[in-house]
N, C-alpha and C positions, 0 to 999 in steps of 0.2 A: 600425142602418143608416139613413141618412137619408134622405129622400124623395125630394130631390134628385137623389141619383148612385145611383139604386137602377137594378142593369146586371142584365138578364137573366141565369139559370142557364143552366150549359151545361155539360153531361158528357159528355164524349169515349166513345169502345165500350169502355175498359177503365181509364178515369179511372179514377191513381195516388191523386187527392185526395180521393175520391168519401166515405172515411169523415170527413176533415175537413170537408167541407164540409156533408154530413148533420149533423153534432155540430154547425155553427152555427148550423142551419136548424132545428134541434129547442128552440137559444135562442132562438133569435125569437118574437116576440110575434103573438097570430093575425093581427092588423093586417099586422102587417110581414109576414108569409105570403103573405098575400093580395096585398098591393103588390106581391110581389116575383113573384107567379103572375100579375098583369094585365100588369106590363113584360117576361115573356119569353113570354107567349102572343101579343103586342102584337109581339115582332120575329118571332117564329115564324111567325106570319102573313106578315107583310113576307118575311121569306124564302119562303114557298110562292106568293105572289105573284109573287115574282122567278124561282119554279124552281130557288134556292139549296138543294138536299138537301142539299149538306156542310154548310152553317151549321142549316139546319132539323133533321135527324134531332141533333145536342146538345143545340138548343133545346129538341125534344119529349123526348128524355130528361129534361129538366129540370123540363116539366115534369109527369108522370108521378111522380117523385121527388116534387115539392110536393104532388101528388095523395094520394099515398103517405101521404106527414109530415101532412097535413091530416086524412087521414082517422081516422090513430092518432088525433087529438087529440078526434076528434067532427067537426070543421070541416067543411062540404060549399061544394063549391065547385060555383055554379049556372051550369051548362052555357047559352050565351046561343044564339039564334035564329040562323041561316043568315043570312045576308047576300047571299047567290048570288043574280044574278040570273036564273038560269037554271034554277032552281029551279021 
């Protein structure tokens, strides 16, 4: 997958595709893992910003699923700081 046109995951509530798509994402290298977990928590956000739920709850299917595939591998992906200002 190139760095380029690297498009957020997104799994519908009963995604048809859901096994092919896991079988491509178990090819992927932990790099390309990772890339591909910053640009769909990177629209996931944009859509919770916007109060986009339809678009947001695939997104975080998505990725939850990367959560998943990273964790079999060992992989930890480092949860980053609040940004809120109302924190």
């Amino acid at each position: 997958m190139s760095s380029h046109q690297v498009k957020p995951l997104v799994f519908t509530e009963r995604d048809p595709d859901r096994p092919a798509k896991e079988a491509a994402l178990r090819l992927m290298d932990g790099h390309e893992l990772m890339r591909l977990y910053e640009v769909t928590r990177s629209a996931a956000s944009q859509a919770r910003k916007q109060g986009d739920m339809e678009n947001l709850y695939p997104l975080a299917r998505g990725m939850k699923t990367i959560q998943r595939l990273a964790d079999e591998r060992g992989l930890v992906i480092q949860a980053r700081p609040s940004r809120r200002s109302d924190a």
